[in-house]
C-alpha positions in Angstrom: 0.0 0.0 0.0 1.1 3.4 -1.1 0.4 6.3 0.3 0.2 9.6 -2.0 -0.6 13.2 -0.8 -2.1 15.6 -4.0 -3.5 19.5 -3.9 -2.7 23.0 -4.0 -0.9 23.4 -0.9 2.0 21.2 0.7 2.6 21.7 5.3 5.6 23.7 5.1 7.1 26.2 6.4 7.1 30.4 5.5 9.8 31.6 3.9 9.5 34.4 1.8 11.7 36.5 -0.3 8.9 39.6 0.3 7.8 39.3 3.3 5.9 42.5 3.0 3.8 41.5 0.6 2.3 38.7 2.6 1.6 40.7 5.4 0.7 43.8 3.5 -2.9 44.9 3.8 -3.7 44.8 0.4 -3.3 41.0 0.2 -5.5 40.6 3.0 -7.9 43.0 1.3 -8.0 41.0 -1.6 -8.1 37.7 -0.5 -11.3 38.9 1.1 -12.6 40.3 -1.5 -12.0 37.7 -3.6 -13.6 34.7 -1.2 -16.4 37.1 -0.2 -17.5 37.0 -4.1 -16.6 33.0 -4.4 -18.5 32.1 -1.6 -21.2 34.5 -3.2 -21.4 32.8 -6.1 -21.5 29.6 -4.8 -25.1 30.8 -2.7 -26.2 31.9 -6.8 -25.7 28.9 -8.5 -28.2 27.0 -5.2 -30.6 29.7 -5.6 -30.8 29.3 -9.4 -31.0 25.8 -8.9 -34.3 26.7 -7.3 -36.1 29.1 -9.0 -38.8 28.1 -11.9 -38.0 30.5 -14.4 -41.9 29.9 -15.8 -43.3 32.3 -12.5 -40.9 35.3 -12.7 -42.0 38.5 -12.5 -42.0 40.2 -16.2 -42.5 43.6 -16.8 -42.2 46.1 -19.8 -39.4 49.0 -19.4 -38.4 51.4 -22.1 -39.8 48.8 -24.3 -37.9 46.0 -23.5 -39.3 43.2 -21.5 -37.6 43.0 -18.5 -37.2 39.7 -16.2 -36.8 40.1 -12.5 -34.8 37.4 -10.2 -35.6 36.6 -7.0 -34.7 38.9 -3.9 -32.4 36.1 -2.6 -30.1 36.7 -5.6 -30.3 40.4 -6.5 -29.3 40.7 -2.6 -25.8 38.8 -3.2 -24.7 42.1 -4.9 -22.5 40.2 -7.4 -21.6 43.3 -9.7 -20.5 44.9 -6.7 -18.5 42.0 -5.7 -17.2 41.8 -8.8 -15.8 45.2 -8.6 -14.8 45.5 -5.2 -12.7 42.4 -5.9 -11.3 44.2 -9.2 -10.5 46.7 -7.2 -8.5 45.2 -4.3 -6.3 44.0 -7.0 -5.3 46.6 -9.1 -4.5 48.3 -5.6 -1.9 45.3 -5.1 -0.5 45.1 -8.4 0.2 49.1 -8.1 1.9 48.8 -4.7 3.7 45.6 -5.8 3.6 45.1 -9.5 6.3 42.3 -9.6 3.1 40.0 -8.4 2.4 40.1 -12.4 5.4 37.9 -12.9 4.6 35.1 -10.4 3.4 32.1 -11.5 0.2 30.9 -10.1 1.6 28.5 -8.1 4.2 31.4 -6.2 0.7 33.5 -5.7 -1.3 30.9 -4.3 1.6 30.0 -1.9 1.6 33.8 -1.3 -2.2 33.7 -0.2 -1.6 30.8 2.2 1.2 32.2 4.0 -1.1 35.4 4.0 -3.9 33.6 5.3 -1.9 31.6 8.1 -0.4 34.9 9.6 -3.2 37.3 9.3 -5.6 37.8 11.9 -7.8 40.3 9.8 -8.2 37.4 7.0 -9.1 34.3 9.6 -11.3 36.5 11.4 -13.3 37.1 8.4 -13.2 33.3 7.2 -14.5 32.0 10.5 -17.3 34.7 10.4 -18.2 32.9 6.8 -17.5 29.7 8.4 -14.5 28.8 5.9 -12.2 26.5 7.5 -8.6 26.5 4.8 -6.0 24.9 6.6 -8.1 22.4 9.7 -8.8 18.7 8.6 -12.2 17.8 8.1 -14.5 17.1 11.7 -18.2 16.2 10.7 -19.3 12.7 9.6 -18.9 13.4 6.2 -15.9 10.8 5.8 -16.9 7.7 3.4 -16.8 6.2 -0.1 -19.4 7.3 -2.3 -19.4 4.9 -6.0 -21.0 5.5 -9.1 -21.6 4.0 -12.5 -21.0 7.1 -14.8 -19.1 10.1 -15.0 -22.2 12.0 -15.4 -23.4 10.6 -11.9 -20.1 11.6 -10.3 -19.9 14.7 -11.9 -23.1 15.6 -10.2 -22.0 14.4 -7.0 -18.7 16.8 -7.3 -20.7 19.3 -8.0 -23.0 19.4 -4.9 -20.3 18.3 -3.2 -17.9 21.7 -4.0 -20.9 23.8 -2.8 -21.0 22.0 0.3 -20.2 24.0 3.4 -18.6 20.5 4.7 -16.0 20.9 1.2 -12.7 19.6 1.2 -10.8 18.0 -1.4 -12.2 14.5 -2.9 -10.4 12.2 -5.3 -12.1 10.0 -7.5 -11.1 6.5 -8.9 -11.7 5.5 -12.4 -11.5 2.0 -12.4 -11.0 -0.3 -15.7 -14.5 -1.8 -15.5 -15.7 1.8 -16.0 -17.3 2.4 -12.5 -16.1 5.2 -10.0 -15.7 5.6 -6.4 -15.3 9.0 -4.5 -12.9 9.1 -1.2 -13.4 11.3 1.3 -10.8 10.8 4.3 -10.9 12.8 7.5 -7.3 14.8 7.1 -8.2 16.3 3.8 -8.7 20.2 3.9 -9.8 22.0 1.7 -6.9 22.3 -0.9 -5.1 19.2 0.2 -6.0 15.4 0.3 -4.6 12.3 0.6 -4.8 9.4 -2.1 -4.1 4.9 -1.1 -3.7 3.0 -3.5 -2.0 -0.5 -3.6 0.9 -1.2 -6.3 1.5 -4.7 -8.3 4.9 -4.9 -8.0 5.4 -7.0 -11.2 3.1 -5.4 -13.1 3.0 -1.6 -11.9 -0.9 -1.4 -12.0 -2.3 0.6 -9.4 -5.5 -1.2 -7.3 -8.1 0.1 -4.6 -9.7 -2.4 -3.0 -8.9 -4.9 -5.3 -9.8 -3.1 -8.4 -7.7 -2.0 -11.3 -7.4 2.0 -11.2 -7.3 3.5 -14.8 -7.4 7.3 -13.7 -7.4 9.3 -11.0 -8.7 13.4 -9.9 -9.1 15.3 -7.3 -10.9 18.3 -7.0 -9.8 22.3 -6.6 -11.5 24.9 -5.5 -9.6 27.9 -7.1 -8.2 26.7 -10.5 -7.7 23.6 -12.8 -4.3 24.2 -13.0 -2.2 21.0 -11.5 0.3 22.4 -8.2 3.7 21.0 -7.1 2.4 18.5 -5.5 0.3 17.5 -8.0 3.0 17.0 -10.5 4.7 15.1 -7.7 2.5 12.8 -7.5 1.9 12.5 -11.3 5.7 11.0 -11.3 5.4 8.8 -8.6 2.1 7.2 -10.3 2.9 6.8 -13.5 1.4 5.1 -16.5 -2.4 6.5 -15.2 -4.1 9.1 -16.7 -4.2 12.3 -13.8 -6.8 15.0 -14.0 -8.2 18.0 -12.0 -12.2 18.1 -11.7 -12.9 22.5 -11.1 -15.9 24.0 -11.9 -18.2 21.6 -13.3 -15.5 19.9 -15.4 -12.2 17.4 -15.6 -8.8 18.7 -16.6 -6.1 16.6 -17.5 -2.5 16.9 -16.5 
């Protein structure tokens, strides 16, 4: 049995070149910003899921007919969100524009240091009930299998909007069923994968069944992490992919 650990973020330790910019306000500005409108979002996509589009309100203005959502969404303010958080980043670009040459994976480490060592950011994450670095504590822990990818794909999706979310990887078995793993140290841009290796043949198996791809899911971007490419070497010969926003991305 091998154990493999995937996900945006690996435990280490802070050590930054710029210290001021992780500490500066205008990171913790934005990263606020930024997961005030995400988790915004998220409450739109549940409310559209509800509404029957057949009993909104219509009405005629300037000669245009003019549908009216719900008050549940218009109050999310997602325009203003969507400004605010366009705002907060041109402010850090200007005060420290070498952030325009980082890679995404030098940001996001940026943003976690950030978030460990600012009181102003967790405050505000615990007030939206956001938990970013803790392992998982409700009863949510379990396998969950399916016999499509369009069954799976639903669950993912649910799942992501969950306020229980932390990373899940899924096994894609040869017989073309799936399973979803949910263990209780994942967080929620970091899980943990076991699988069992054939040592003559190299196959990977979980619970006895031959694993023909694995992903994970991300909460911020497709795009695969360190980690992820670490463990992309160390399993080799399987296809690897990243399931964010609605969708599977190879890597």
């Amino acid at each position: 049995m091998v154990l493999f650990f995937v996900g945006c973020q690996s435990e280490r330790e802070i050590f930054d070149d710029d210290p001021a910019i992780v500490t500066s306000t205008e990171l913790e500005d934005y990263i606020i910003a930024a997961t005030d409108l995400q988790q915004s979002l998220k409450t739109f996509r549940n409310e559209l899921d509800k509404i029957n589009f057949a009993n909104l309100e219509t009405v005629i203005e300037n000669g245009r007919k003019v549908i009216y959502l719900p008050a549940s969404i218009r109050s999310l303010k997602l325009e203003e969100k969507i400004l605010s958080m366009n705002q907060k980043k041109i402010l850090l670009l200007n005060k420290y524009p070498e952030i325009a040459s980082l890679g995404l994976e030098n940001f996001s480490e940026k943003i976690d240091d950030c978030i460990k060592q600012s009181m102003r950011v967790n405050d505000f994450l615990l007030e939206k009930n956001i938990n970013f670095h803790q392992p998982l504590t409700r009863a949510v822990v379990g396998e969950y299998s399916f016999d499509s990818i369009n069954a799976v794909a639903g669950y993912l999706y649910n799942w992501v909007l969950s306020s229980d979310y932390v990373e899940v990887y899924v096994v894609c078995f040869t017989d073309g069923t799936y399973m979803a793993v949910l263990d209780d140290q994942n967080t929620t841009n970091w899980c943990t994968i076991t699988v069992d290796v054939n040592q003559t043949t190299g196959d990977y198996y979980y619970q006895n069944k031959q694993i023909e791809r694995l992903a994970h899911t991300h909460l911020y971007s497709y795009k695969p992490g360190k980690v992820d490419n670490n463990t992309k070497q160390q399993l080799p010969n399987i296809e690897h992919s990243i399931y964010y926003n609605g969708a599977f991305y190879p890597y």
